[in-house]
C-alpha positions in Angstrom: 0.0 0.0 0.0 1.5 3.6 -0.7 1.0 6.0 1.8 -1.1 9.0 1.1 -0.2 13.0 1.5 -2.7 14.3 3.3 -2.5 18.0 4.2 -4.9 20.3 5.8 -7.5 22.6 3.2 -5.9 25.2 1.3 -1.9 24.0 1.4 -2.0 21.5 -1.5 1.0 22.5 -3.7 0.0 25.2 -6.2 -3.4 26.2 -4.1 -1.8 29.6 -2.9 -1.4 30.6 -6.3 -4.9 29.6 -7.2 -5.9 31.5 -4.2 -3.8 34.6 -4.8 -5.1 34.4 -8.9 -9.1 34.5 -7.5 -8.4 37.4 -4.4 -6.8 39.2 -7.5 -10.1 38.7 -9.5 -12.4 39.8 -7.2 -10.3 43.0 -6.2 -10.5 43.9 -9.9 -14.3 43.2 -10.1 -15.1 45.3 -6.6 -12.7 48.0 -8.1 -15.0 47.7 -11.7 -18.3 48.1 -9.9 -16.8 51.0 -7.7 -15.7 52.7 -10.9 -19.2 51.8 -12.6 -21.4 53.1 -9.7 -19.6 56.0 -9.7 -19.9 56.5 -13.4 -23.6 56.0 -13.1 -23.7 58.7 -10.4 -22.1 61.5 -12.5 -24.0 60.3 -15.7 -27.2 61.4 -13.2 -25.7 64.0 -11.9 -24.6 65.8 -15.5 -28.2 64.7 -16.4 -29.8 66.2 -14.1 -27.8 69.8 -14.8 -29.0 69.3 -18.5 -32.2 69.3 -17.7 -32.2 72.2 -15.2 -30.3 73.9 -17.8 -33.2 73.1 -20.4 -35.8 73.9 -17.8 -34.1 77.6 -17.5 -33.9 78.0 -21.4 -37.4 77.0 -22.0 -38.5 79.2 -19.3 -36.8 82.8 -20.4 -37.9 81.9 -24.1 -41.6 81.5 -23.4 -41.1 84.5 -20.8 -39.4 86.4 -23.8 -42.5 85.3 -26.1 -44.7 86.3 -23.6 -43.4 90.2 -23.8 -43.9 90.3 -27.4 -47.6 89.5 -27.5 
């Protein structure tokens, strides 16, 4: 019978790596929905000036078209 190498979880030969390789993955993929949330917030925020700014310019021109009549 040949005797077996049993270790404990996690210290096979090559599992650090493995480990490492997938810690490294899920940093980047935190770090991409950071950077996409963020995004998404100043899309909403430039948005919502464009609108305000459309809001104004609608405004004065129908106050302006007002005065001429």
């Amino acid at each position: 019978m040949t005797e077996i190498d049993v270790r404990p979880n996690g210290t096979e030969p090559g599992v650090h790596q493995m480990l490492l390789y997938e810690a490294l993955a899920r940093a980047r993929m935190r770090e991409a929905e950071e950077a996409a949330r963020n995004h998404r917030v100043i899309r909403q925020l430039l948005a919502g000036r464009r609108w305000a700014w459309l809001a104004r310019y609608a405004a004065e021109r129908a106050e302006r078209a007002r005065q001429v009549v």
